[in-house]
C-alpha positions in Angstrom: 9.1 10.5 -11.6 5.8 10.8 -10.4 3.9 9.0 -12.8 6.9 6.1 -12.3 6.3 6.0 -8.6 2.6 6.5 -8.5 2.1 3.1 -11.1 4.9 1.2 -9.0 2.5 2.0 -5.8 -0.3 0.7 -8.0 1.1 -2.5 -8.1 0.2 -2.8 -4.3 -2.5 -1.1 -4.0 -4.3 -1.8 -7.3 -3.9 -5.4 -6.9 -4.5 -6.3 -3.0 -6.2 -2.9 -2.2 -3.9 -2.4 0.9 -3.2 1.3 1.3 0.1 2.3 2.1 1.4 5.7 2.9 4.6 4.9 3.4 6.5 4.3 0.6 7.9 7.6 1.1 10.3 5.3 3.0 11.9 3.1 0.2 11.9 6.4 -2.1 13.9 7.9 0.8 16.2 4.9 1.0 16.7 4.3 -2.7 17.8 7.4 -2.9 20.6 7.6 0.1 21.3 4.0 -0.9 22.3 5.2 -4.1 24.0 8.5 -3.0 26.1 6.7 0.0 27.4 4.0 -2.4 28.6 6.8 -4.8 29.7 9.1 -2.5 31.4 6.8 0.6 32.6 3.3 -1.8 33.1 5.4 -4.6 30.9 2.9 -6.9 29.9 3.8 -10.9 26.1 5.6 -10.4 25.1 3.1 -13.3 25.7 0.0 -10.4 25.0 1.6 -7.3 21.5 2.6 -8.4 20.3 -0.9 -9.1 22.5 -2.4 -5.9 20.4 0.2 -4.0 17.4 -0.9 -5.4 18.0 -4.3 -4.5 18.9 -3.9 -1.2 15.7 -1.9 -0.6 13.8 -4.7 -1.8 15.4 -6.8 0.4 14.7 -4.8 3.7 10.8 -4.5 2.1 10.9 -8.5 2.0 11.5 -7.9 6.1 9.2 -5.2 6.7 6.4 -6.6 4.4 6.7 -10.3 6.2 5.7 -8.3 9.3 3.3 -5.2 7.8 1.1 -7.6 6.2 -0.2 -9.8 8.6 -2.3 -6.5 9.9 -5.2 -5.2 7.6 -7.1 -1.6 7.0 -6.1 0.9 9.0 -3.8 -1.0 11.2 -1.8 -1.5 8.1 -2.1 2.2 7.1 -0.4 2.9 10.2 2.4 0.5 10.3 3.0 2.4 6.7 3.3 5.5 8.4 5.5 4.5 11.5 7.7 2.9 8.7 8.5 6.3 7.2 8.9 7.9 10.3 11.5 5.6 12.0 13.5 5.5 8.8 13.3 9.6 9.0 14.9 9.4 12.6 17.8 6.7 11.7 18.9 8.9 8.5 19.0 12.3 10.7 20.4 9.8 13.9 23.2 8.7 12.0 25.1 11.7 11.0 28.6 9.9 10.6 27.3 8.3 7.4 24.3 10.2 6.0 24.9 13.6 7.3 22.0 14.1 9.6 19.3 16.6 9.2 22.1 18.7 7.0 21.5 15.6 4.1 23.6 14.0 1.8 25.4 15.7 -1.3 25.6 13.7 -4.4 27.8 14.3 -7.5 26.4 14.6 -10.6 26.6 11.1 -13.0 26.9 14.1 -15.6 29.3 16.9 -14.4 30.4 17.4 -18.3 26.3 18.7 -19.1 24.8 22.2 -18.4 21.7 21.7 -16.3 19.2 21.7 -19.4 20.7 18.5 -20.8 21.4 17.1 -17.0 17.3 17.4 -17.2 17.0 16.1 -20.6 18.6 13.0 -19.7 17.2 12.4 -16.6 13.5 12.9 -17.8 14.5 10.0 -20.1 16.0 7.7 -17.5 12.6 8.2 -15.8 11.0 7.8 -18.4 12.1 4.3 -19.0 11.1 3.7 -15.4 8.0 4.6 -16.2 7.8 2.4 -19.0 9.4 -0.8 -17.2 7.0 0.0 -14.1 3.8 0.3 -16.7 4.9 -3.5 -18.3 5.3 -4.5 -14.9 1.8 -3.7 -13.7 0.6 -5.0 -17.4 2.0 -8.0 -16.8 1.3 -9.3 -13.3 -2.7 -8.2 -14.2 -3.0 -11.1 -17.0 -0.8 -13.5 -14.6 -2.0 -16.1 -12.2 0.0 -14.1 -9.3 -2.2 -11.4 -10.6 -5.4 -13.2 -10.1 -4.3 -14.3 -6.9 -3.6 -10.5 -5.8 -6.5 -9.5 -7.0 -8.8 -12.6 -5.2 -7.1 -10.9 -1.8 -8.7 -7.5 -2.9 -12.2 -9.0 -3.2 -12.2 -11.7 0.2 -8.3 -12.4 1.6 -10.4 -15.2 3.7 -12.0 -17.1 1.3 -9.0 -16.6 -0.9 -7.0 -18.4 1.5 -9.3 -21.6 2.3 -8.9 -21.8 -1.6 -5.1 -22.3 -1.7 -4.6 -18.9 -2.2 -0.5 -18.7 -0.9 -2.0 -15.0 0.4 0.5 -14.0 3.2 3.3 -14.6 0.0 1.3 -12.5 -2.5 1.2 -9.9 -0.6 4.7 -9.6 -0.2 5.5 -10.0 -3.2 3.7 -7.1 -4.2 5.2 -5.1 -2.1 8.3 -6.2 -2.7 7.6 -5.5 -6.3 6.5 -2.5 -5.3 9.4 -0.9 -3.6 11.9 -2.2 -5.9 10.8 0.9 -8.7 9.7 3.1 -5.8 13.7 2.6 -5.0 14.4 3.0 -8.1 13.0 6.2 -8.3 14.4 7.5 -5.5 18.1 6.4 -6.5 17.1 8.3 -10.3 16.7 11.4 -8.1 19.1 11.3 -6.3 21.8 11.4 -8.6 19.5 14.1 -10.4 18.5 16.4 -8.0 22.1 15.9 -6.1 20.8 17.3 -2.7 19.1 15.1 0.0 17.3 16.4 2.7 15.8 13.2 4.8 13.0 16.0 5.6 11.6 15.7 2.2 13.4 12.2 1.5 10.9 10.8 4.0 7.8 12.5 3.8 4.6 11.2 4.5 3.4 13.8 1.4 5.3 11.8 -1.2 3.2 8.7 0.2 -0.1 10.5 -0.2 0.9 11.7 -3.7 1.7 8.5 -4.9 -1.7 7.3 -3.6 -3.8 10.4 -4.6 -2.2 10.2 -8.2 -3.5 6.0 -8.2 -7.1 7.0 -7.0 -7.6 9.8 -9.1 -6.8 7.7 -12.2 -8.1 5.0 -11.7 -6.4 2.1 -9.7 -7.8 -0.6 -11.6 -6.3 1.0 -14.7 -3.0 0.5 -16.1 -2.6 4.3 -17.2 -4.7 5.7 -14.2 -1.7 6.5 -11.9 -0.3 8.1 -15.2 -3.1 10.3 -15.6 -3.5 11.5 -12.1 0.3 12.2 -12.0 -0.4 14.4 -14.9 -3.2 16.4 -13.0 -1.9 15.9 -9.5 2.2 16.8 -9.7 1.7 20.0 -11.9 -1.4 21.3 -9.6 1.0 20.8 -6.3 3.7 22.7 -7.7 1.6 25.2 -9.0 -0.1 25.7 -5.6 3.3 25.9 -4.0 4.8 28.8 -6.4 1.8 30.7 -6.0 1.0 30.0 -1.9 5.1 30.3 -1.2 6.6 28.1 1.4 3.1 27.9 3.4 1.6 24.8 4.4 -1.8 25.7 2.8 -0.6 23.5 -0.2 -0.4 20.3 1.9 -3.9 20.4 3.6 -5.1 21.2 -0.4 -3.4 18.0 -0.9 -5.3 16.1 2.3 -8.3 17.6 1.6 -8.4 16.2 -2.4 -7.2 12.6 -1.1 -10.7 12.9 0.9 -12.8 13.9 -1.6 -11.4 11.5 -4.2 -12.0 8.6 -1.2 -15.7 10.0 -0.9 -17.1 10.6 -4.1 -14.6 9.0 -6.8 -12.8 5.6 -5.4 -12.8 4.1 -9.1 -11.1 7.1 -10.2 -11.1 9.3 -13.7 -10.6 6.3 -16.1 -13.4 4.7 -14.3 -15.9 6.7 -15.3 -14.8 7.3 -18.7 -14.3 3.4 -19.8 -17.3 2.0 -18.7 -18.3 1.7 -22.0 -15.3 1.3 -23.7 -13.0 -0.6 -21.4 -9.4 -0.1 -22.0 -6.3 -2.2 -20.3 -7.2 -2.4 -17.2 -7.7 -5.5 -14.4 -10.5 -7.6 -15.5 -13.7 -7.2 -14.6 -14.2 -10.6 -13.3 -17.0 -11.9 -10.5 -15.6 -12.0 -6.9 -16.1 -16.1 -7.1 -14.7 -16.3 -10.8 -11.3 -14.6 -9.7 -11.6 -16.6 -6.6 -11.6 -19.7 -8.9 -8.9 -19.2 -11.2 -6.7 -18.2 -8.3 -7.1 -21.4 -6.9 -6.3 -23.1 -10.2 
């Protein structure tokens, strides 16, 4: 799941090097999406997940129209305030979500004991995964790509070349929440308990964006890798700290060091000699270029 959402973040943050913390938000929402259209309209799991998805990738079209015209930090912070007023609306709206008390969702599989119920849900996310990974593959060796990536290097000379760069952008992150969404509608129907505390957390956000950078964002199977490494430390750190909060400034205090001494991530380092699929390692002025073709 991690791996999934981690990758699917990449194809924002990889691409147009905009951080955003809140995607938390459209996990949060793909996931009550999905559990209020099973539990209130009584629709099959196998439509209401993708109906979800697509609504939240509508309301991301909205929010990105208006998030992207701010850059850096102002942008982190629209992220965050994102995740925070959706937080307040699911525990406001206790008629139809259940409030702070969260959500219950019935089991797609009632007929499996909880081993299977796992099995098959670690395959559904896999194929997440797998369509996320193809995603990401694909837009990198795609004029959108190079366009996304000619924002990452200079958005303003980007633009005066014909760059479309306000649509690119949210695109991406339209893109980008659709498998986030995804993910959260997966989980939902898995995990069978909602609780818009953890629904909407800002530590989901910095996983998925801890997970990117420790990999490698320019890499297609760095956000893989630092899932691997970051998912199975955190819940190690949690079972062996308890319900403390020691295990979230751990997290905090890795995102920093990983910002300060390893942007470019594991695969980074490893591939410089042996470069693997990853976004091309073009000249600023030659990505520039074939954008503007």
């Amino acid at each position: 799941m991690y791996a999934a959402m981690a990758t699917s973040w990449n194809l924002l943050g990889g691409f147009t090097g905009y951080v955003s913390l809140g995607h938390s938000a459209f996990f949060g929402l793909g996931a009550y999406g999905t559990g209020l259209l099973v539990t209130r309209l009584d629709v099959p799991w196998a439509l209401a997940l993708p109906v979800s998805a697509l609504l939240v990738t509508v309301f991301a079209v909205g929010v990105g129209v208006a998030a992207v015209r701010v850059r850096g930090a102002s942008f982190v912070i629209v992220s965050i305030a994102l995740v925070s007023m959706m937080n307040l609306v699911v525990q406001g709206w206790r008629s139809l979500t259940g409030g702070s008390t969260g959500l219950q969702v019935p089991s797609p599989f009632p007929d499996l004991h909880r081993g299977q119920t796992h099995m098959v849900f670690f395959h559904l996310f896999l194929v997440l995964l797998g369509l996320a990974l193809l995603s990401w593959w694909y837009v990198s060796r795609s004029r959108f790509g190079a366009g996304l990536r000619a924002i990452r290097e200079d958005e303003d000379k980007a633009e005066s070349l014909g760059v479309p760069t306000a649509a690119y952008k949210v695109a991406a992150f339209a893109l980008s929440a659709l498998f986030v969404a995804l993910a959260g509608g997966l989980y939902a129907l898995w995990f069978g308990s909602l609780d818009p505390i953890f629904m909407f957390s800002i530590l989901i956000g910095s996983y998925m964006v801890l997970m990117s950078l420790l990999g490698g964002v320019r890499h297609l199977y760095g956000p893989l890798l630092g899932a691997l490494i970051v998912a199975p430390a955190g819940e190690y750190f949690l079972i062996a700290l308890g319900e403390t909060q020691v295990h979230l400034a751990a997290t905090g205090v890795l995102l920093i060091l990983v910002v300060l001494f390893m942007p470019e991530g594991i695969l980074s380092r490893l591939t410089r000699r042996r470069p693997g699929p990853s976004i091309p390692e073009e000249s600023a002025g030659q990505r520039l270029e074939g954008a503007a073709r």
